[in-house]
C-alpha positions as CSV (number, residue, x, y, z in Angstrom):
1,X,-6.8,6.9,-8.8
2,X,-4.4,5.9,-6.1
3,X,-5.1,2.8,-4.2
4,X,-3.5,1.9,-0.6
5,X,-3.4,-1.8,-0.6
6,X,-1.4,-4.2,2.3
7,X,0.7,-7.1,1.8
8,X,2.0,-5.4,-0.9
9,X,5.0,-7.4,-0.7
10,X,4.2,-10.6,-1.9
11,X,1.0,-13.3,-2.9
12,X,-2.4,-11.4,-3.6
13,X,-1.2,-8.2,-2.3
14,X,1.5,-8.1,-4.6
15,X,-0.7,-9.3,-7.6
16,X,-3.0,-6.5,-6.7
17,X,-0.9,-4.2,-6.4
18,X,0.9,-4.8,-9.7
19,X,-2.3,-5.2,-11.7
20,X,-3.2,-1.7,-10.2
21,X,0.0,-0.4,-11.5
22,X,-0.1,-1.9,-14.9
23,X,-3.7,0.0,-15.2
24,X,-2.3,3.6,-14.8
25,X,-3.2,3.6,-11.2
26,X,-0.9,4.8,-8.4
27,X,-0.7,2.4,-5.4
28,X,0.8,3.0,-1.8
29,X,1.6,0.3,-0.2
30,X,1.8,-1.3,3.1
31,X,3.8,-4.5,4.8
32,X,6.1,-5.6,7.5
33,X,8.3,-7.3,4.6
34,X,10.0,-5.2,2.3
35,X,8.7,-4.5,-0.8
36,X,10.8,-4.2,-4.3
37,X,8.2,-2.3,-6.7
38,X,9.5,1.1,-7.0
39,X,6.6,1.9,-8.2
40,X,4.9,1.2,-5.2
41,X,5.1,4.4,-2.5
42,X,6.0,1.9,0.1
43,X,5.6,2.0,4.0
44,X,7.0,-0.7,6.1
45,X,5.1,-0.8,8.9
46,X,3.1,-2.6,11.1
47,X,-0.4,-1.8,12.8
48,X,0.6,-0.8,15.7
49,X,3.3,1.7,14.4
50,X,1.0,4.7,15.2
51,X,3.6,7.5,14.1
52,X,4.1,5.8,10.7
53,X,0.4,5.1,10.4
54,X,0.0,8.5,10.7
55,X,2.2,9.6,7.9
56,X,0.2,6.9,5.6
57,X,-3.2,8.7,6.8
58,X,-1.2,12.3,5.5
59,X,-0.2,10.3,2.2
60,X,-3.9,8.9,1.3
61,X,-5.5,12.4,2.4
62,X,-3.2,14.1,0.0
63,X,-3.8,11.9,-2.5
64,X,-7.2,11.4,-2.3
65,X,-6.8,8.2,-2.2
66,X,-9.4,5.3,-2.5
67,X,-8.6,2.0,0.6
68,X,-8.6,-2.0,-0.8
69,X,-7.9,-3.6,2.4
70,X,-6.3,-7.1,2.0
71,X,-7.1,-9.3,5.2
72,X,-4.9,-12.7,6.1
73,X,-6.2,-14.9,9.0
């Protein structure tokens, strides 16, 4: 299963992401920050970077991919 999960870069993102990872899934990932999983397919990028949101959209399609959405207020 691949997973697209934000704030991959650190707190519960990051422990998300990594416990995705150590359960065979693949994870793409998505932050402002940079992230330093290699594991990760990693897109810096923020909301209202249309062009590279695109290109994530292309990645999950191809992937199938299934969306965990990660919301900080």
């Amino acid at each position: 299963m691949t997973i697209l999960i934000s704030g991959v870069s650190s707190g519960i993102g990051k422990a998300t992401a990594e416990t995705c990872l150590k359960n065979g899934h693949n994870v793409i990932g998505v932050d402002m920050k940079a992230c330093d999983n290699p594991a990760i397919r990693f897109f810096q990028v923020g909301i209202s970077d249309e062009e590279k949101l695109s290109e994530i959209y292309q990645a999950l399609k191809l992937a199938n991919a299934y969306i965990v959405l990660k919301i900080s207020c």
